[in-house]
Backbone as a chain_set.jsonl record, in Angstrom:
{"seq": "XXXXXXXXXXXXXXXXXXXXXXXXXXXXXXXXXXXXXXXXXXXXXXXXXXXXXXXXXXXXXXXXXXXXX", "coords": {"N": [[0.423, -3.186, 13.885], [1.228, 0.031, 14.879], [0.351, 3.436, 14.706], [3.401, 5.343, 13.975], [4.435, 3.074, 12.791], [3.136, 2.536, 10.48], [2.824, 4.913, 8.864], [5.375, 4.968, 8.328], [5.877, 2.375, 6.838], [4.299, 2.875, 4.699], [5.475, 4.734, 3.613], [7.756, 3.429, 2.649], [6.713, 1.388, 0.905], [5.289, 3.044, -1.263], [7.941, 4.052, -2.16], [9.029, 1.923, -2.91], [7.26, 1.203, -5.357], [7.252, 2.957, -6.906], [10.275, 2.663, -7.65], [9.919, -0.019, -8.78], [8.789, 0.902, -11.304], [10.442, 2.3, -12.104], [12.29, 0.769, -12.751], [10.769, -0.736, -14.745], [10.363, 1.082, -16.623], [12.624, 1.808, -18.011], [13.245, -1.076, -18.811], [15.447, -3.909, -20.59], [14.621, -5.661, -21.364], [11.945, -8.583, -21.082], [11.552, -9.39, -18.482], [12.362, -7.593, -16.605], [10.901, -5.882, -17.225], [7.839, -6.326, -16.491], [8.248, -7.656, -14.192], [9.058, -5.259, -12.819], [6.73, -3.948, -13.469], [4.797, -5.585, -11.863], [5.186, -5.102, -8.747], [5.219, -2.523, -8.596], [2.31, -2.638, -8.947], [1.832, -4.555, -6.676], [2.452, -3.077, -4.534], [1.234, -1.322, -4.159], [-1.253, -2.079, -4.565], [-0.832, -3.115, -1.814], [-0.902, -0.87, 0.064], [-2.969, 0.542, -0.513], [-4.762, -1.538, 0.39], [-4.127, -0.971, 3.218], [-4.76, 1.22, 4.035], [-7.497, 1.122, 3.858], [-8.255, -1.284, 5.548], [-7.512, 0.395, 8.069], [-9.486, 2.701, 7.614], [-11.822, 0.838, 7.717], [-12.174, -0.13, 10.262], [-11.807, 2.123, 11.965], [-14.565, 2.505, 11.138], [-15.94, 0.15, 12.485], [-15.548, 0.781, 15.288], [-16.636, 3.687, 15.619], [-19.202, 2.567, 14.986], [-19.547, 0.646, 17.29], [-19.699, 2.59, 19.07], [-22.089, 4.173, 19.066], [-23.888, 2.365, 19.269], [-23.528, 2.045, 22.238], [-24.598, 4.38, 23.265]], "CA": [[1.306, -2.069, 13.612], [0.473, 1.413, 15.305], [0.769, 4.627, 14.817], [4.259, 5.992, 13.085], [5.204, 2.435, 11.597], [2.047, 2.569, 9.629], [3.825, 5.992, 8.223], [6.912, 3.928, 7.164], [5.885, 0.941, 5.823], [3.592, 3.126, 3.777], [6.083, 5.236, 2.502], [8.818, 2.437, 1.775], [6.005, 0.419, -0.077], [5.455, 3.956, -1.962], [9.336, 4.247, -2.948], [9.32, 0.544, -4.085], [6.439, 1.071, -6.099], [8.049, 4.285, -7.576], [11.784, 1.475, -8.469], [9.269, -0.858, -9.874], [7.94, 1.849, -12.473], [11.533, 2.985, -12.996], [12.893, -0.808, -13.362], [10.044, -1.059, -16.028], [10.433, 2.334, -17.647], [14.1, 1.325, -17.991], [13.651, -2.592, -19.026], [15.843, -3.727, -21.621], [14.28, -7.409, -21.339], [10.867, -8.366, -20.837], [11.772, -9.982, -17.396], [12.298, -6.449, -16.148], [9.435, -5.149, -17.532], [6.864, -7.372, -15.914], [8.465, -7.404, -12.677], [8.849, -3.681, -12.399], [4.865, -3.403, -13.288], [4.211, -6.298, -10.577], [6.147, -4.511, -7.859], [4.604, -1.668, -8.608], [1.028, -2.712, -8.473], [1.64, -5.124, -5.633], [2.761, -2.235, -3.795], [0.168, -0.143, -4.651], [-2.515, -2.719, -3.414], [-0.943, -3.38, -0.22], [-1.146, 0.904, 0.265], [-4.554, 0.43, -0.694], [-5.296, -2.501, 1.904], [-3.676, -0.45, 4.357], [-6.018, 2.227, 3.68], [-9.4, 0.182, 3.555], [-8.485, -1.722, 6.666], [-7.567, 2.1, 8.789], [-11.019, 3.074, 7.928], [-12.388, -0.386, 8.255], [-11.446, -0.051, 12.11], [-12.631, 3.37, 11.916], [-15.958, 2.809, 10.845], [-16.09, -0.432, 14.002], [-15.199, 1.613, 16.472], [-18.058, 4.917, 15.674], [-20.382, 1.893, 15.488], [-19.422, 0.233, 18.557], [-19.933, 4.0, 20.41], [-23.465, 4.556, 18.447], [-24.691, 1.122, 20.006], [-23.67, 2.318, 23.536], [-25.566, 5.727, 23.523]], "C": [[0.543, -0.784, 13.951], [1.531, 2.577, 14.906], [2.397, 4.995, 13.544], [4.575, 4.786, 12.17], [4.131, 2.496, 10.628], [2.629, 3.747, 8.317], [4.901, 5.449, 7.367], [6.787, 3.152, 6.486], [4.61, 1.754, 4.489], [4.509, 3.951, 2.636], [7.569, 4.358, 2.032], [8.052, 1.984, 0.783], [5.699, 1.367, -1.473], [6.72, 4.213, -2.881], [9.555, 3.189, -3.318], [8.722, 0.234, -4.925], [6.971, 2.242, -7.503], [9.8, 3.117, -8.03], [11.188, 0.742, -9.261], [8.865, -0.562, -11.221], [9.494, 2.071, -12.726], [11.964, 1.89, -13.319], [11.828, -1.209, -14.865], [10.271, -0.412, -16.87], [11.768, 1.835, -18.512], [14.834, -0.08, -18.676], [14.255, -2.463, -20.307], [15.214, -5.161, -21.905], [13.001, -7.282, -20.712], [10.445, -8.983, -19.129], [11.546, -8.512, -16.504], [11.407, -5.646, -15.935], [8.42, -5.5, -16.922], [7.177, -7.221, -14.347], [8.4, -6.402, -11.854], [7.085, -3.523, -12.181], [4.574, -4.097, -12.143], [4.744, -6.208, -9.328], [4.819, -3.702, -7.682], [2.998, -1.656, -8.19], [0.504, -3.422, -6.885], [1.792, -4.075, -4.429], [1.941, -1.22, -3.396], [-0.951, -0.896, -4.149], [-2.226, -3.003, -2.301], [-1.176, -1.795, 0.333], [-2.463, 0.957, 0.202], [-5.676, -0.253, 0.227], [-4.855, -2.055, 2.689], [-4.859, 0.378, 4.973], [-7.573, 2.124, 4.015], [-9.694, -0.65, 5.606], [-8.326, -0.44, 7.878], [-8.655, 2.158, 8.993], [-12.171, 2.128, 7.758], [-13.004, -0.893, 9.556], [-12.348, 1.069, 12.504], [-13.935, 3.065, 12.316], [-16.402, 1.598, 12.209], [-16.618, 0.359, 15.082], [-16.24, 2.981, 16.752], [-19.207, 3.684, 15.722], [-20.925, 1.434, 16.586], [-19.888, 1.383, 19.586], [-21.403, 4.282, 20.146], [-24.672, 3.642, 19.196], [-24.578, 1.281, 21.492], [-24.245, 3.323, 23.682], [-27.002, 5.135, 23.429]], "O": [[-0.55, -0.513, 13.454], [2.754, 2.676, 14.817], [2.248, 4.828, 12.334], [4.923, 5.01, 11.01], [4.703, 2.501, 9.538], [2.796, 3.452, 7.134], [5.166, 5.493, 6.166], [7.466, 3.035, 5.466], [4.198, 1.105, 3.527], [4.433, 3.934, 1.408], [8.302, 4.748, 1.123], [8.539, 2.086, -0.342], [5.774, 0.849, -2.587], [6.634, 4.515, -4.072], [10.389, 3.161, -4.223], [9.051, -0.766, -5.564], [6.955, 2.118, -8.728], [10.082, 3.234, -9.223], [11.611, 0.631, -10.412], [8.637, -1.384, -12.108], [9.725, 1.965, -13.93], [12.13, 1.871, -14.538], [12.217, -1.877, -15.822], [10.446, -0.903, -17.985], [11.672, 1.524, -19.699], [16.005, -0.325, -18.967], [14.023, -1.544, -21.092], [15.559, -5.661, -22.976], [12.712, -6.329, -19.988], [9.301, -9.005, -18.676], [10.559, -8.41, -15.774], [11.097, -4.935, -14.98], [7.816, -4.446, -16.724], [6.424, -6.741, -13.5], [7.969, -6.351, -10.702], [6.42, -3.158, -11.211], [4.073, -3.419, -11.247], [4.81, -7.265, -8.702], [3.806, -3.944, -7.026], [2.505, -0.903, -7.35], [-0.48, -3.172, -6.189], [1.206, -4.324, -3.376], [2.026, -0.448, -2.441], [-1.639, -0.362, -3.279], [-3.157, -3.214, -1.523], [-1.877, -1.815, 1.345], [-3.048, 1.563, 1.1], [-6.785, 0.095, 0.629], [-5.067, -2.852, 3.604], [-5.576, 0.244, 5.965], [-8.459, 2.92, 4.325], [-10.611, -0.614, 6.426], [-9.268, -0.442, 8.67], [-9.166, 1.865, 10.074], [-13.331, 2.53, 7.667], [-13.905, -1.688, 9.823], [-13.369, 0.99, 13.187], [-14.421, 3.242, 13.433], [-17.207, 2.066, 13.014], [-17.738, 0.513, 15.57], [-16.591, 3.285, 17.892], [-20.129, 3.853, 16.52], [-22.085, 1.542, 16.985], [-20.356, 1.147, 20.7], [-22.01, 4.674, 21.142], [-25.81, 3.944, 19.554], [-25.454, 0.715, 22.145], [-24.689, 3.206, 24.824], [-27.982, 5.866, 23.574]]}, "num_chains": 1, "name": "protein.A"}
């Protein structure tokens, strides 16, 4: 995934992490509650592994140029 979808799928995973917190805030049952939080966090670590692997790549790629000079 390049460039702008990286943008999208970061900010959908953002606004489903943000339903998960309101489906919890909101639960009237503990089914709700649980699911909302595990939305939320799952969502929140894939944003996070998005993140890690970006400048994962990053940091490759200045190495790879450091070893050719």
């Amino acid at each position: 995934m390049e460039g702008t979808g990286k943008w999208i799928t970061g900010g959908i995973l953002g606004f489903m992490a943000f339903i998960g917190l309101l489906a919890a805030s909101r639960a009237s049952d503990t089914a709700f509650y649980y699911g909302g939080w595990l939305l939320a966090i799952g969502c929140i670590g894939t944003i996070f592994m998005m993140v890690t692997k970006h400048y994962n790549h990053m940091d490759e790629r200045i190495a790879r140029q450091r070893e050719q000079e």
